[in-house]
MARPA-688610 format. One record per residue (C-alpha): x, y, z; residue number from 1. Coordinates in steps of 0.2 Angstrom, whole numbers. Layout:
REM MARPA-688610
NODE     u     v     w baro
NODE     X     Y     Z  NUM
...
//
This chain:
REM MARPA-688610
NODE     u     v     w baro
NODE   -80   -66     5    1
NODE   -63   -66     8    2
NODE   -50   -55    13    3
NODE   -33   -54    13    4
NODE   -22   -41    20    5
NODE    -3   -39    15    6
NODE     8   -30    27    7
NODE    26   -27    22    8
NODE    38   -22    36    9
NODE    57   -19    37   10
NODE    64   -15    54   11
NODE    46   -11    64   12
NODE    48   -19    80   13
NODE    39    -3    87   14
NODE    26    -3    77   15
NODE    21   -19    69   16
NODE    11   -26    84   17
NODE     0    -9    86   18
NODE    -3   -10    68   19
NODE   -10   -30    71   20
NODE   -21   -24    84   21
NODE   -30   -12    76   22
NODE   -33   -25    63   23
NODE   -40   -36    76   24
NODE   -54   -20    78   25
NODE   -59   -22    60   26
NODE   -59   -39    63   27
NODE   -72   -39    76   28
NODE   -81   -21    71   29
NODE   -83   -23    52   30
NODE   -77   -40    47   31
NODE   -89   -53    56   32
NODE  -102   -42    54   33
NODE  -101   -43    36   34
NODE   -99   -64    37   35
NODE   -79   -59    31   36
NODE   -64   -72    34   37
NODE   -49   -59    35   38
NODE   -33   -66    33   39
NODE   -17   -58    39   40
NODE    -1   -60    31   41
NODE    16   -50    39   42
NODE    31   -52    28   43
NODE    46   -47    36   44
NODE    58   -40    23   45
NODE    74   -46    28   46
NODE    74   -37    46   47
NODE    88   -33    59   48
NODE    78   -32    72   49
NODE    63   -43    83   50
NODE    48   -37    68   51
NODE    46   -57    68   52
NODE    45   -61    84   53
NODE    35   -46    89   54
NODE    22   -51    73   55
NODE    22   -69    77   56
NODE    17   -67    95   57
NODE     2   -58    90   58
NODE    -4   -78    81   59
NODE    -3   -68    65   60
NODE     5   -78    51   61
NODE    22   -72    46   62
NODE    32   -76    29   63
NODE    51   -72    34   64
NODE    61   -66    21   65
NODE    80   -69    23   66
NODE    86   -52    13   67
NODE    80   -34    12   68
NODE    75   -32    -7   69
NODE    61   -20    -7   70
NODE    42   -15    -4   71
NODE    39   -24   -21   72
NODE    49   -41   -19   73
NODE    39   -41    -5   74
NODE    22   -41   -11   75
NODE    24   -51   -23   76
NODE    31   -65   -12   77
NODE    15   -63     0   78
NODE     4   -64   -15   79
NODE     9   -82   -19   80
NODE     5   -85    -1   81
NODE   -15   -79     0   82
NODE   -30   -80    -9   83
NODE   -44   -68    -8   84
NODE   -57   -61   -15   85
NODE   -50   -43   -11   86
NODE   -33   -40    -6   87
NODE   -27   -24     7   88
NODE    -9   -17     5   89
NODE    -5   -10    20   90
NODE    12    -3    27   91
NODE    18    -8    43   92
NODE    19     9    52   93
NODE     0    13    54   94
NODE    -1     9    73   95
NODE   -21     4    78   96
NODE   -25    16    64   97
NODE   -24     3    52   98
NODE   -44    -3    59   99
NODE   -47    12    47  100
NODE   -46    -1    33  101
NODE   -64    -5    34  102
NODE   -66    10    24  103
NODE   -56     3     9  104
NODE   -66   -12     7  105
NODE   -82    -6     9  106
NODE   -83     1    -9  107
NODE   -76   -14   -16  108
NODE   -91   -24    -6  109
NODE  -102   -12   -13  110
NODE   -97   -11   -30  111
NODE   -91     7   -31  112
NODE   -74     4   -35  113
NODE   -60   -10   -43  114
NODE   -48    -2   -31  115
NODE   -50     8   -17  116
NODE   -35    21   -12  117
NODE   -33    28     9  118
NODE   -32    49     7  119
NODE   -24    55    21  120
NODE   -28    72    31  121
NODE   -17    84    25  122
NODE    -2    87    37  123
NODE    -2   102    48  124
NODE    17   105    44  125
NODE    24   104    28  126
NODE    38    90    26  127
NODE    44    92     9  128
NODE    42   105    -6  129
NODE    31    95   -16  130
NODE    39    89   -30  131
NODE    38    70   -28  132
NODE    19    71   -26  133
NODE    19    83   -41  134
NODE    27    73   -51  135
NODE    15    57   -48  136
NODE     1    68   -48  137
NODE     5    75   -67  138
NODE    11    59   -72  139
NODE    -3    47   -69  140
NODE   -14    64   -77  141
NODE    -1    61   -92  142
NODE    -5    41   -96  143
NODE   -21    40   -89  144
NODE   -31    57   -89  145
NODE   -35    55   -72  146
NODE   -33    65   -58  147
NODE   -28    55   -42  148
NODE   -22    68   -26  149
NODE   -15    50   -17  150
NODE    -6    43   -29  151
NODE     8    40   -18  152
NODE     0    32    -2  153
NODE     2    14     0  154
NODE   -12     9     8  155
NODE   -25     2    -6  156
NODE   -38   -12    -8  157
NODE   -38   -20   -24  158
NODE   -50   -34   -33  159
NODE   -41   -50   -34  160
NODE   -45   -47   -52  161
NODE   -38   -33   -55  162
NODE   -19   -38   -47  163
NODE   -21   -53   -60  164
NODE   -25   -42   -73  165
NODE    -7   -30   -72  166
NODE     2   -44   -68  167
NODE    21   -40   -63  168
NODE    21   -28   -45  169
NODE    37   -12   -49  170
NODE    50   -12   -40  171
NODE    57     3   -30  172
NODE    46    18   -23  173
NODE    38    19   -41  174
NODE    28     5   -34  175
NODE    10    14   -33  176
NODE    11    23   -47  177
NODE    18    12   -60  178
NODE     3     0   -53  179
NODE   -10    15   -55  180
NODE    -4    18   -70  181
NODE    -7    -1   -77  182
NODE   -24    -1   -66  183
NODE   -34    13   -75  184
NODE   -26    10   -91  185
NODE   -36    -7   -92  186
NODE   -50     4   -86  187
NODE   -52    -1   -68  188
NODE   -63    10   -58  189
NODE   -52    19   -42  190
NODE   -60    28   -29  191
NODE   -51    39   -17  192
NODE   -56    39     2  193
NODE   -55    49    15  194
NODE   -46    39    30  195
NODE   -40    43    49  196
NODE   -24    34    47  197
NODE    -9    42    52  198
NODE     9    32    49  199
NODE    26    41    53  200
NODE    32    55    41  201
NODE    49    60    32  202
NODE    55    75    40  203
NODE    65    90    31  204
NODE    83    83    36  205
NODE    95    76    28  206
NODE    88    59    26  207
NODE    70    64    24  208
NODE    78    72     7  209
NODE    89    59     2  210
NODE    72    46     3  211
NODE    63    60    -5  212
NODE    75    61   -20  213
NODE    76    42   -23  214
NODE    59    41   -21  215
NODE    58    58   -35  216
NODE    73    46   -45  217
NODE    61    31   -44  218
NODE    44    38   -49  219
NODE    54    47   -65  220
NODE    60    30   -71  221
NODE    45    19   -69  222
NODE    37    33   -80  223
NODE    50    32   -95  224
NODE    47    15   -93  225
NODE    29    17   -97  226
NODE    32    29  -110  227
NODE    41    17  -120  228
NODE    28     3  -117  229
NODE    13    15  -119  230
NODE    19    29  -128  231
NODE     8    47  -127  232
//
């Protein structure tokens, strides 16, 4: 059995090695345990800072991209790079919580789930009103009749199966929920976990609702653009 992990990261000089080395825990905790061969693939999305060198000094494989095109650009040019029998998205700001990942692939070993999504403990403060997670929350509801609470976290391990089954990855923050939407609409089977991750939070100034509105923007779009392939 086969793993894969897929780690975007723009600008994460500060995080990206914390986040390998929690992978290393799963590595030796969960994955040889279980006879798993874990591959690790960084992409660097076109940063301005050391994210590179910082990765590359850790041994872990690191496909550089020359410009910053987006979350989406960058999967899928990490796809073309790995094969395995499940793949992990993970984001590149989870620090040595991402060892929590061992609880993504576990359903998929067990045959629970197609694809297996991190829930997050709810924040003690509130960083936004809402309506971004809203709007995912109904909008999946909409297409697909299901009720997912984390739509919107990035952190998900899939069947290799299933990514060849939706075929094109969105672009934009609309990524997980234009994915989802494709996911259970072929009828995949999506489980929700409960996780200890934690990764660094929009706050309630100025840029934190300037990312919360593209992100609103984004989502709004990829969903008139499955109500015009899928209809109601």
């Amino acid at each position: 059995m086969k793993v894969a992990v897929l780690i975007p990261a723009f600008n994460e000089e500060k995080n990206i090695q914390k986040n390998l080395k929690g992978l290393k825990d799963f590595d030796l905790t969960y994955c040889r345990e279980h006879g798993i061969d874990l591959d690790i693939l960084v992409i660097d999305d076109g940063s301005s800072d050391k994210t590179y060198i910082k990765a590359s000094d850790t041994g872990c494989r690191v496909l550089r991209l020359k410009d910053n095109k987006g979350k989406g650009n960058a999967l899928r040019k990490g796809l073309k790079q790995i094969d395995g029998d499940i793949v992990l998205f993970l984001d590149a700001d989870l620090k040595e919580s991402s060892r929590e990942a061992l609880k993504l692939v576990s359903p998929i070993l067990k045959g629970e789930a197609d694809v297996v999504i991190a829930k997050f403990k709810p924040l003690k403060s509130k960083k936004g009103f809402g309506f971004v997670k809203a709007l995912a929350f109904y909008g999946i509801k909409l297409f697909t009749g299901k009720e997912i609470t984390s739509a919107l976290s990035g952190q998900r391990a899939f069947k290799k199966e299933v990514l060849d089954a939706i075929g094109t990855i969105p672009e934009g923050f609309g990524i997980e929920v234009g994915m989802l939407i494709d996911i259970l609409k072929k009828g995949f089977i999506v489980k929700e976990v409960d996780v200890d991750m934690y990764h660094d939070v929009t706050g309630r100034d100025l840029k934190g609702f300037l990312h919360r509105g593209k992100q609103f923007l984004h989502i709004f779009k990829v969903l008139i653009s499955k109500f015009i392939y899928y209809g109601i």
